[in-house]
C-alpha positions as CSV (number, residue, x, y, z in Angstrom):
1,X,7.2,-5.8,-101.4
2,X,5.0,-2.8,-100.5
3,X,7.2,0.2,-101.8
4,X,9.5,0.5,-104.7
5,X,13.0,2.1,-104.0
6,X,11.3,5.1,-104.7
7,X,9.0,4.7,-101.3
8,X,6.0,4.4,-104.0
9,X,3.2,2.0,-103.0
10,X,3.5,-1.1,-105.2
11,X,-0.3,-2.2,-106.4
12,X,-1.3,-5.6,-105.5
13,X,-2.0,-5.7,-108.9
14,X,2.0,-5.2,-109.4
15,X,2.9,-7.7,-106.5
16,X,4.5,-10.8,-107.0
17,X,6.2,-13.0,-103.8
18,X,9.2,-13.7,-102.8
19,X,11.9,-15.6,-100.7
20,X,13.9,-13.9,-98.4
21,X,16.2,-15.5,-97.3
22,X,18.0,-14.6,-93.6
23,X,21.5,-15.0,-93.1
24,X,23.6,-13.6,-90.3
25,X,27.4,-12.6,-91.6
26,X,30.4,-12.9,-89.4
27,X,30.4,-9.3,-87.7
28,X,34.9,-9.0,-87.3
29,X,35.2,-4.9,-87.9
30,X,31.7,-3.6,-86.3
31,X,33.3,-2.1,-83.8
32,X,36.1,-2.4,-81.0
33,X,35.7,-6.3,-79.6
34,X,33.4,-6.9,-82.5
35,X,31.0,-9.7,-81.1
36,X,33.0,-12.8,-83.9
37,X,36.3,-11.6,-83.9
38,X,37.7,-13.4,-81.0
39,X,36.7,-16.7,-82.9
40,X,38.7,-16.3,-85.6
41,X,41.7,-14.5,-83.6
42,X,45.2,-16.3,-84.2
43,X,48.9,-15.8,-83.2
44,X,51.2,-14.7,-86.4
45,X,54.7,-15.9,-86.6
46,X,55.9,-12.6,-85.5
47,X,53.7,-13.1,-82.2
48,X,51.1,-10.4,-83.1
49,X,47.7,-11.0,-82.4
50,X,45.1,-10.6,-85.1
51,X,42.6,-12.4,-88.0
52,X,42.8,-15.8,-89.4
53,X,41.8,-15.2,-92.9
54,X,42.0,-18.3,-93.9
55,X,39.5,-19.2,-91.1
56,X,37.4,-16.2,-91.5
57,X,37.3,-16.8,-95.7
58,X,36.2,-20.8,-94.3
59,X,33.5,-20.2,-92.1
60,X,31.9,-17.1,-94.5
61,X,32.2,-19.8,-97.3
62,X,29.9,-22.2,-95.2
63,X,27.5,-19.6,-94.8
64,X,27.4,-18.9,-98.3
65,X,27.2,-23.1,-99.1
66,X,23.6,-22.6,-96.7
67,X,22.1,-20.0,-98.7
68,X,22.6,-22.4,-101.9
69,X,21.6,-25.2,-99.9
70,X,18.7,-23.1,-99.0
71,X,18.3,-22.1,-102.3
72,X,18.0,-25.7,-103.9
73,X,15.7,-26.7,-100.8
74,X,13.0,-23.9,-102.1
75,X,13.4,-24.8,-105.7
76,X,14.4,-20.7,-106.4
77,X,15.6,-20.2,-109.9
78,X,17.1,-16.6,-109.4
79,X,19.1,-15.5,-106.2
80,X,19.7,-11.6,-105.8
81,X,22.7,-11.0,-103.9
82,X,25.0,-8.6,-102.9
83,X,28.7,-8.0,-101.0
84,X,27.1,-10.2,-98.1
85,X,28.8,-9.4,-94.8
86,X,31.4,-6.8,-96.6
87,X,29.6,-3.7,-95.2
88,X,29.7,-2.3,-91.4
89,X,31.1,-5.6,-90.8
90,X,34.1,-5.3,-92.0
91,X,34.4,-1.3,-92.0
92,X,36.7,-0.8,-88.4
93,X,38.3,-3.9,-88.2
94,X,41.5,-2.4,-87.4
95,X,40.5,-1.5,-84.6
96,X,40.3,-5.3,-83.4
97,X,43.6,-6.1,-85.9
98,X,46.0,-2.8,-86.4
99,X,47.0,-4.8,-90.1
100,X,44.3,-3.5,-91.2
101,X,44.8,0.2,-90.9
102,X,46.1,0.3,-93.9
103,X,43.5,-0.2,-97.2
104,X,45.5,-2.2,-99.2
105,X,45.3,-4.9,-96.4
106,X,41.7,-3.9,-96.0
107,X,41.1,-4.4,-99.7
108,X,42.7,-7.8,-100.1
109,X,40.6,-9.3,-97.5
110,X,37.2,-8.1,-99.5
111,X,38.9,-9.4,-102.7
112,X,39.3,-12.4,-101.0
113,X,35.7,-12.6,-99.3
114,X,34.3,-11.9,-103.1
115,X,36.2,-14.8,-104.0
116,X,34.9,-17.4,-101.9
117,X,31.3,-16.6,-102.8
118,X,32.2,-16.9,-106.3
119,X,34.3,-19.9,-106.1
120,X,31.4,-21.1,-104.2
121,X,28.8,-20.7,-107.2
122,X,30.7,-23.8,-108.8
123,X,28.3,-25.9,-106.2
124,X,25.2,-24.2,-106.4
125,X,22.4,-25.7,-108.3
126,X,21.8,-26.2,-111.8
127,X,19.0,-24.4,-112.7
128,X,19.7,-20.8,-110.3
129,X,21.1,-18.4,-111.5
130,X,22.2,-14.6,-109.5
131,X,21.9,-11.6,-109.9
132,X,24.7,-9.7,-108.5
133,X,23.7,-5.8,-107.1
134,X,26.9,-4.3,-106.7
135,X,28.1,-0.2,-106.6
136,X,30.5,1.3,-108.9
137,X,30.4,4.6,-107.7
138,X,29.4,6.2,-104.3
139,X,31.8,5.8,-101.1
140,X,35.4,3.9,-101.1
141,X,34.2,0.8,-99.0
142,X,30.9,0.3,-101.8
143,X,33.4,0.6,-104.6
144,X,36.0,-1.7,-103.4
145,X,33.2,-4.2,-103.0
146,X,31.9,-3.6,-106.2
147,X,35.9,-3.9,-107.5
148,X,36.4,-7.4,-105.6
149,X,33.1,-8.8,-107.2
150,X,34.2,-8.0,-110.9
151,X,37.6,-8.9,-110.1
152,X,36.3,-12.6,-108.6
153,X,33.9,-12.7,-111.9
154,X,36.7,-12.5,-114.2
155,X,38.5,-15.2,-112.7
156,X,36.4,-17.4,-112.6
157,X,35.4,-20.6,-114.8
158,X,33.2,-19.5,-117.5
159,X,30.5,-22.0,-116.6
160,X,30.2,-19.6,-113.2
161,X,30.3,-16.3,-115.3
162,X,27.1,-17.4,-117.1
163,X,25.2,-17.9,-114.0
164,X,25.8,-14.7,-113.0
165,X,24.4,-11.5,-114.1
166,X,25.3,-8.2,-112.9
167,X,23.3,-4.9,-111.4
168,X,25.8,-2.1,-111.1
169,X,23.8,0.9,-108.6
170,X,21.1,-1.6,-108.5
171,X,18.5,-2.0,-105.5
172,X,18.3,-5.2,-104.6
173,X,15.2,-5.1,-103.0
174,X,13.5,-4.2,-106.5
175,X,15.6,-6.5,-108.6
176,X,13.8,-9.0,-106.8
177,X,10.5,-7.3,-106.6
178,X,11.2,-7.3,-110.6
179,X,12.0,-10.8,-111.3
180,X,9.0,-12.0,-109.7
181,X,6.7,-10.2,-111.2
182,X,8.3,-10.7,-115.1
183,X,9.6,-7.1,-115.5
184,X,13.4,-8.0,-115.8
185,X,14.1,-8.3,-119.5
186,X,14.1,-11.7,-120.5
187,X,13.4,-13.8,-117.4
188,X,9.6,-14.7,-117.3
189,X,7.6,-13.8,-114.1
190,X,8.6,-16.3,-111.5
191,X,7.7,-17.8,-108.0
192,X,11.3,-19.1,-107.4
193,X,12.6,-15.8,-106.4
194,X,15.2,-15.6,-103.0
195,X,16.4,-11.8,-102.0
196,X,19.4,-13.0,-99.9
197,X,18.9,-10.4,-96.3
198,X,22.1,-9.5,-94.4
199,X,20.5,-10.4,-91.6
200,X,20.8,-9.7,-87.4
201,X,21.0,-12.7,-86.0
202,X,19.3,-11.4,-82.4
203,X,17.6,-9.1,-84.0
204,X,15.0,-9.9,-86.7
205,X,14.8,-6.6,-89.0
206,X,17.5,-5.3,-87.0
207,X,16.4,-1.5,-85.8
208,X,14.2,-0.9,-88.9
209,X,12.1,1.0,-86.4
210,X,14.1,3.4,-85.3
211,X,15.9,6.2,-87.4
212,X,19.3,4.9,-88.3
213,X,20.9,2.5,-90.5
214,X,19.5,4.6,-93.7
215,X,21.5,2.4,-96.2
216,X,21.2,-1.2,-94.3
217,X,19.8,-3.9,-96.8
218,X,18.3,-5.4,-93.3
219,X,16.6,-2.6,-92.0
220,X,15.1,-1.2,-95.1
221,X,13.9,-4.5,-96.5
222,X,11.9,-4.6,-92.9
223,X,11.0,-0.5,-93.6
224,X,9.3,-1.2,-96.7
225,X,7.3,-4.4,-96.3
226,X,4.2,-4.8,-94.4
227,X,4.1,-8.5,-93.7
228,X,7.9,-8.9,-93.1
229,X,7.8,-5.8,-90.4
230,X,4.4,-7.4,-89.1
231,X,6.4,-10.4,-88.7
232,X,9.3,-9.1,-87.4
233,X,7.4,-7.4,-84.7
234,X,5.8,-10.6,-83.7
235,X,8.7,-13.0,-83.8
236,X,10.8,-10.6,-82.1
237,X,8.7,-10.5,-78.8
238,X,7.8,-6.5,-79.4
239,X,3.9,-8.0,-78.3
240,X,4.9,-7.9,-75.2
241,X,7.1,-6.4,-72.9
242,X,7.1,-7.9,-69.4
243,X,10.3,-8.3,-67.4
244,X,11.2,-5.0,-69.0
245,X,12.1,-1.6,-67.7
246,X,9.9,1.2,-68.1
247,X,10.4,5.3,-67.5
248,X,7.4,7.5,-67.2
249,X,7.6,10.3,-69.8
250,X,4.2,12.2,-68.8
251,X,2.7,11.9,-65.8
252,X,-0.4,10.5,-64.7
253,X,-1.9,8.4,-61.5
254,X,-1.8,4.7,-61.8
255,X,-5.0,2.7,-61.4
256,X,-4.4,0.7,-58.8
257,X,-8.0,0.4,-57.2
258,X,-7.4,1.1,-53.4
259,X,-4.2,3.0,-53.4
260,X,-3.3,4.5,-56.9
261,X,-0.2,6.9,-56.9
262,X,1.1,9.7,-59.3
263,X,3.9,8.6,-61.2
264,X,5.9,11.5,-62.0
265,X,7.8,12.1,-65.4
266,X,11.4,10.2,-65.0
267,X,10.5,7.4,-62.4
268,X,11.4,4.3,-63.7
269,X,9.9,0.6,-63.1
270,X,10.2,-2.7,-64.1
271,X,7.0,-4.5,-65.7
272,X,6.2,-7.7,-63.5
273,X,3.3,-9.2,-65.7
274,X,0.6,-8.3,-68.3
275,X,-3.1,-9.6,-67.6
276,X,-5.3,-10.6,-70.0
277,X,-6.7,-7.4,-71.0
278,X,-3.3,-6.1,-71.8
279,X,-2.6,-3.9,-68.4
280,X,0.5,-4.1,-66.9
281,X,1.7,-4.5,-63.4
282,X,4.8,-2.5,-62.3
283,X,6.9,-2.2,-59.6
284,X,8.1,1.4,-59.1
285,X,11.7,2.6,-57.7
286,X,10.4,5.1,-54.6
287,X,6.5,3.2,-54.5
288,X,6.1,1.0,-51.9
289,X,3.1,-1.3,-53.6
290,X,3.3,-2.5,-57.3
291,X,0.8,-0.1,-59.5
292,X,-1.6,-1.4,-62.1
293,X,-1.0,0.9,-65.5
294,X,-4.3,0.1,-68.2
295,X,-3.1,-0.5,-71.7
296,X,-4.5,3.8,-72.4
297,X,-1.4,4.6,-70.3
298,X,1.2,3.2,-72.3
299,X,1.6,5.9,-74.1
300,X,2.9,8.0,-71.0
301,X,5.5,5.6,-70.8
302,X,8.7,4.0,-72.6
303,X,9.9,0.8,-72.6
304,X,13.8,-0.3,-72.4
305,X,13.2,-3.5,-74.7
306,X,15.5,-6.7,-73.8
307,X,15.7,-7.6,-77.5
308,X,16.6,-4.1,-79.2
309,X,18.9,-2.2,-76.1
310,X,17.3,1.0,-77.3
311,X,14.3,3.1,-75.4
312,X,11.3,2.9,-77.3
313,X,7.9,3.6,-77.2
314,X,5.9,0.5,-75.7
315,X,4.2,-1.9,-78.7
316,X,-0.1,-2.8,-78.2
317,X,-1.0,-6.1,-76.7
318,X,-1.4,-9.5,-78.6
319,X,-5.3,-8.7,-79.4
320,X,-4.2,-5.0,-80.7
321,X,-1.6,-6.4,-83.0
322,X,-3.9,-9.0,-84.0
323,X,-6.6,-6.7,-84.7
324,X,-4.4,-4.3,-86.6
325,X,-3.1,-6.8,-88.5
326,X,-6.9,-7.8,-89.7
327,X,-7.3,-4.3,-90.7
328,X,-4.7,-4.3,-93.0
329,X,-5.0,-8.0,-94.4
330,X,-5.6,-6.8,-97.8
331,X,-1.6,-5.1,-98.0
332,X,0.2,-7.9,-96.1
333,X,1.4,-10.7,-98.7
334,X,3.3,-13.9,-97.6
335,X,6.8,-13.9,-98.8
């Protein structure tokens, strides 16, 4: 990683590698019409609509048995996890099922969630062993998830209770940073490390580039790492941004060679192609001909970006990114 929980610059010197691993939990209790609860939507014998938990508990189990599989695929040796999938994606679910207005319901199902991930451990591989970062204190939703973990671990077989070792108010982000580089009492530096990420799965990194999500394992893990940001930015499409709407936030004439036209603050547009120099042609609501913007005009303009829904200020070309990648070769570490 690049910073430490404390947003200090880790020294190369201090910088060991690691997996992370990307894995997209069932999102039920989001929001209203939360984009997976329909999937696991059942009739109840009283002919009420709402969650299969049974289903739901199946098809999060799966997802866990991937990470292991994952895990034994990479030869890693220590996993740092977390209540995967127990946050934001669970928090309104009533909304989608009224049973779960009331917190005891609520509760049960995260008991039952923590569960199947430990119940699950009796498959994982031989030689890994996890490191659980869960909270004790802080809100009601961080310490019922911290409750349902302990609860699971005290159930379970005792061969699972050894694999496991536990971080209450841990960062996860530096438990891992810590493994791999030896600092972790006991456990020798090691190049088998996996930070399981509670990942988007449309979204690499989620919105780590804008200002929300403060507490998001996702987000922050992309806020404080050069290469996975870098990455993020790359695999995500940000390079580019044809086929995309833009608004023009300062105005300034186009350079359009025989006609060029002021483009007034507000007028928006939609980017038809990008040359090879990294200009842009757009097509203008009110403007008759399609105007060529040069790449030292983007920063009059924003872009609505297809991947992230949000406005946003529009990203350099392919050569830029490349270039600024160059320039900062000597920070950006493979993970």
């Amino acid at each position: 990683m690049d910073f430490d929980r404390r947003w200090q610059e880790v020294s190369a010197d201090d910088h060991q590698g690691f997996w992370v691993l990307h894995a997209a939990a069932l999102n039920i209790g989001e929001s209203r019409g939360a984009m997976d609860f329909d999937d696991f939507r059942t009739v109840h014998a009283d002919g009420s609509n709402g969650l299969d938990e049974r289903c739901y508990h199946e098809a999060m189990g799966r997802i866990f048995s991937n990470i292991l599989a994952a895990c034994e695929e990479l030869y890693i040796e220590h996993m740092v996890f977390f209540p995967f999938g127990m946050g934001a994606f669970l928090r309104y679910l009533e909304l989608n099922d009224p049973w779960y207005s009331s917190e005891v319901e609520k509760r049960e199902l995260r008991r039952g969630l923590a569960k199947t991930f430990i119940d699950g451990l009796q498959e994982a591989p031989a030689n890994l062993r996890v490191h659980l970062c869960i909270n004790i204190h802080g809100s009601q939703e961080a310490c019922d998830n911290g409750d349902a973990f302990l609860r699971a671990l005290k159930e379970a077989p005792s061969a699972v209770q050894r694999l496991v070792t536990v971080y209450p108010e841990a960062d996860c982000i530096e438990v891992a940073r810590l493994l791999a580089s030896g600092q972790v009492y006991g456990v020798p530096a090691s190049s088998g490390v996996a930070l399981v990420n509670a990942a988007n799965r449309k979204l690499i990194g989620n919105h780590w580039f804008a200002d929300g999500a403060r507490c998001a394992i996702d987000e922050n893990l992309h806020r404080r790492s050069v290469s996975l940001s870098t990455w993020a930015y790359l695999l995500n499409g940000f390079h580019t941004f044809a086929g995309s709407t833009v608004e023009v936030t300062e105005a300034f004439c186009s350079s359009n060679s025989k006609m060029p036209r002021q483009l007034h603050v507000g007028l928006q547009g939609v980017a038809e192609d990008i040359d090879n120099h990294g200009d842009a042609l757009i097509k203008f609501e009110s403007v008759d001909d399609k105007q060529w913007v040069l790449k030292v005009f983007f920063g009059k303009l924003w872009c609505y970006s297809q991947e992230s829904g949000v406005m946003g200020e529009i990203h350099p070309s392919p050569m830029d990114l490349e270039q600024r990648v160059l320039e900062i070769s000597g920070r950006v570490w493979a993970l």
